[in-house]
N, C-alpha and C positions, 0 to 999 in steps of 0.2 A: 479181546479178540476182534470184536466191530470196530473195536479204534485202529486197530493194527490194520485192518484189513482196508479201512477208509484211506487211510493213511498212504499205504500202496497205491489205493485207486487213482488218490489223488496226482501220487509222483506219477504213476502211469500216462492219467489225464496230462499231466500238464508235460512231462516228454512227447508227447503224442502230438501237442497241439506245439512246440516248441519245433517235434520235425517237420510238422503241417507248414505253419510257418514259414520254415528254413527254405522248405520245398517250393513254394510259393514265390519268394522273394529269390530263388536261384532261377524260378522259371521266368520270372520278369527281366531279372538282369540281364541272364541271357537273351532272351526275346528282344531286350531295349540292344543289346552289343552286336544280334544281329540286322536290326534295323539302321543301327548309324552305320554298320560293316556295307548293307543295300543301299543308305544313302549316300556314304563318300564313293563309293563304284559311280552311283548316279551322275555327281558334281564333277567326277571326273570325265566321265564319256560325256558331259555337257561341255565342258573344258574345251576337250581334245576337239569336239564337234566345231563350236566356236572359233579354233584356231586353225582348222580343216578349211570353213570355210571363208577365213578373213584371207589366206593363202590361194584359194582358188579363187575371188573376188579379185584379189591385189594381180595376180596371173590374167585373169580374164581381161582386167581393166587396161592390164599392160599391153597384151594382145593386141587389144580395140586401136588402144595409142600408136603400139607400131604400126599397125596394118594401115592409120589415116596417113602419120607421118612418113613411111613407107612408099605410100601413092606418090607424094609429093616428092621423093627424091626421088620414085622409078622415073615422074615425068621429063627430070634434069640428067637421067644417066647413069646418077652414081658420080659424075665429073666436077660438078661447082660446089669447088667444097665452100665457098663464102657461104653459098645459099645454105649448103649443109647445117654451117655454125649458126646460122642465123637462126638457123630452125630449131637450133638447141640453145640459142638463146632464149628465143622466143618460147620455148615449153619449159626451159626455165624460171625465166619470170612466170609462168602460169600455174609454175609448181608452188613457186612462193605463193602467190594472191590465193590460190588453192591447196594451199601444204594437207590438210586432214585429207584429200580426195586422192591426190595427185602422189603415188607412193613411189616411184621411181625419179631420181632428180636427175642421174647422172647416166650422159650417152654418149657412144660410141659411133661412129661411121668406122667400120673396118672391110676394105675392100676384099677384090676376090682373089687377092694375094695374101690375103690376111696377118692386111698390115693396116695398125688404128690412125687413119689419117688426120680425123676429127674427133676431138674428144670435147666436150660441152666445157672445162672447166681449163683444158691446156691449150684450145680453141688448134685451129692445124695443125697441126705435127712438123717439124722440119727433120726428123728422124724419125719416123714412126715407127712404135715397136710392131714385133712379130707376134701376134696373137694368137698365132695356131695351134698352142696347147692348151686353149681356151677349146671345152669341148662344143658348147653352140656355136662356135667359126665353122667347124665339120658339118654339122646337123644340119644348118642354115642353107648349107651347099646341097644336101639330099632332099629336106623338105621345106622346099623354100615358102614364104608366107605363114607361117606356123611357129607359135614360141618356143623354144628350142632353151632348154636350161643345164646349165652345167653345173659341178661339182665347186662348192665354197673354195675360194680362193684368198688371195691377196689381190687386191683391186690394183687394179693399174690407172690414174697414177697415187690413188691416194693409201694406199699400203695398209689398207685397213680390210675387216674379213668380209667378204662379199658372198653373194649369189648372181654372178651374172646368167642373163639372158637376152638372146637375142633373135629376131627376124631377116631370114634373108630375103631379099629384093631380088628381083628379074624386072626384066623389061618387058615389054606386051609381046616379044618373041619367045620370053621363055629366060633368055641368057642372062645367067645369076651377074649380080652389079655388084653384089656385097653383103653386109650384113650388116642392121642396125640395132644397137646394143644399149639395155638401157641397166644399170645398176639402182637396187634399194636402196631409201634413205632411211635411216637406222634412226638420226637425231632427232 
């Protein structure tokens, strides 16, 4: 009867410590499944943050560039378009010698007709398109000096998917000249 009954103890004992166990090593799991569940949330809102602010960095910077290169064609009018091209040559080559800094390669001069007379890489237009269902040609006219960004398109001329944006220009009276439009380099 003592053996019997040890016997019981024993299987008792050892289920006992078998659920112990069991229990132990589910509350770890678990605990470990919700920690990598807290960590990948983490890596991601670090992610997203990351790419928040390489976009508002690349925006800011673009800003900056319009509103210098801006000055310099409110000083001419909006009219010479050579000087225009030049100027988008010259920020072209500057994007090259600076490509990691310099995010935008491709510009636009599109007047208050909103039509692209000057394009950086078609150099003046002898036909220039109509740009108007470019939503920055609009915005550029309400708040002019300000980046103004519109909805992905197909780039004009390079047929590839873009985000333009652009800055509109005035003169020191006020009276819009145009818009100055720069597209991202993707390459």
């Amino acid at each position: 009867m003592f053996k019997k009954s040890l016997k019981q103890d024993y299987i008792i004992f050892s289920l006992a410590c078998i659920f112990i166990v069991s229990l132990i090593y589910g509350v770890v799991i678990f605990h470990q499944l919700k920690l990598l569940k807290e960590n990948h949330k983490k890596l991601a809102q670090n992610a997203a943050t990351q790419i928040a602010n390489n976009i508002n960095n690349s925006l800011d910077y673009t800003n900056n560039v319009n509103l210098v290169l801006g000055n310099q064609i409110a000083k001419t009018g909006g009219k010479d378009l050579n000087y225009i091209y030049k100027l988008f040559t010259d920020t072209r080559n500057h994007h090259d010698k600076y490509k990691d800094m310099f995010s935008w390669s491709l510009f636009d001069w599109v007047d208050r007709n909103n039509k692209q007379l000057v394009n950086s890489k078609k150099g003046i237009r002898k036909n220039p398109p109509d740009m108007s269902m470019r939503e920055y040609s609009w915005k550029a006219k309400v708040k002019p000096w300000t980046l103004q960004v519109s909805f992905p398109t197909l780039g004009n001329p390079s047929n590839e998917w873009v985000i333009p944006a652009g800055t509109g220009i005035t003169d020191n009276n006020g009276k819009f000249l145009g818009c100055w439009m720069g597209l991202p380099d993707y390459n």
